[in-house]
C-alpha positions as CSV (number, residue, x, y, z in Angstrom):
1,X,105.7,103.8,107.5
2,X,108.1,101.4,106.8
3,X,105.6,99.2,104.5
4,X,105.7,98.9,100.5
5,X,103.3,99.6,98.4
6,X,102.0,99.1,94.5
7,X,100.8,102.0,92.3
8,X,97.2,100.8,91.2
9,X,93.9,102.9,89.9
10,X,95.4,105.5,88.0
11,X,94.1,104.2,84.5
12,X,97.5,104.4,82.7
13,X,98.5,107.8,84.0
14,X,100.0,107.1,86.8
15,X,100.1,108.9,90.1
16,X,101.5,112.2,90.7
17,X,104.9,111.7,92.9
18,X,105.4,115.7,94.2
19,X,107.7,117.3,96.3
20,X,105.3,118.4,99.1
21,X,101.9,116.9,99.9
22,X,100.0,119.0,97.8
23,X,98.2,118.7,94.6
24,X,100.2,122.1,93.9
25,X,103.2,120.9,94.7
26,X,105.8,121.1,92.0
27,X,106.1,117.0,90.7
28,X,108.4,115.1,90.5
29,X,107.4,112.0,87.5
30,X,104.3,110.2,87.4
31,X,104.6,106.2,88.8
32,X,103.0,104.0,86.8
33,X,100.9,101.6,87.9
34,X,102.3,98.1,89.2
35,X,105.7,99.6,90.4
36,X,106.3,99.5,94.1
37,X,107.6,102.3,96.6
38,X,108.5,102.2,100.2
39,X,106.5,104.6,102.4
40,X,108.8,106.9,104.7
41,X,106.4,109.2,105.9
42,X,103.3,110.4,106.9
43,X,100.2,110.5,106.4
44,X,99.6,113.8,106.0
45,X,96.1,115.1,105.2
46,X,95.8,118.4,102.4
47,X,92.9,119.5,100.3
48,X,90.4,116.4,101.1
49,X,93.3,113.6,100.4
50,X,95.8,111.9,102.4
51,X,99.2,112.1,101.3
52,X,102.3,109.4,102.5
53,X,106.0,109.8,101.7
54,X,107.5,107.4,99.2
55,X,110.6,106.6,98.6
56,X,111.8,105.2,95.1
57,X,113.8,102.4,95.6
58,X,115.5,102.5,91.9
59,X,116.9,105.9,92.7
60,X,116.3,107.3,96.2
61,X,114.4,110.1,95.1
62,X,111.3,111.0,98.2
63,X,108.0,112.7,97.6
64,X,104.1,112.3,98.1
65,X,101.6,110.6,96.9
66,X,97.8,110.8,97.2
67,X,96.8,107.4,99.2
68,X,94.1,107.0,96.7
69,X,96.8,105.0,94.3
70,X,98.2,102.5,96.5
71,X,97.7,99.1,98.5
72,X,99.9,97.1,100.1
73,X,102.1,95.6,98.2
74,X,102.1,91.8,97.8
């Protein structure tokens, strides 16, 4: 929490930003890959993945993201 990080591995779909921290979670947009999100929250773990809470700094708008997606950003 606190740290920002970059979209990557998603091969040009982009990662699923939802409202909760479930894949059946209503979402939000895809991020594409490269952009960079500040994490407010978690982890939480939720059918086999762990999920943080990213904010988008262009708009404000929160949600989850599956951990898989992201590193730290440079």
């Amino acid at each position: 929490v606190g740290v920002r990080v970059m979209i990557v591995g998603t091969g040009g779909n982009g990662l699923n930003f939802r409202r909760e921290p479930s894949t059946s979670a209503e979402k939000i947009r895809s991020l594409p890959d490269g952009t960079i999100y500040e994490v407010v929250g978690g982890p939480q773990e939720n059918g086999g993945y762990t999920w943080w809470q990213l904010r988008d700094p262009s708009d404000g708008t929160i949600g989850w993201g599956v951990q898989n997606y992201m590193q730290p950003a440079p």
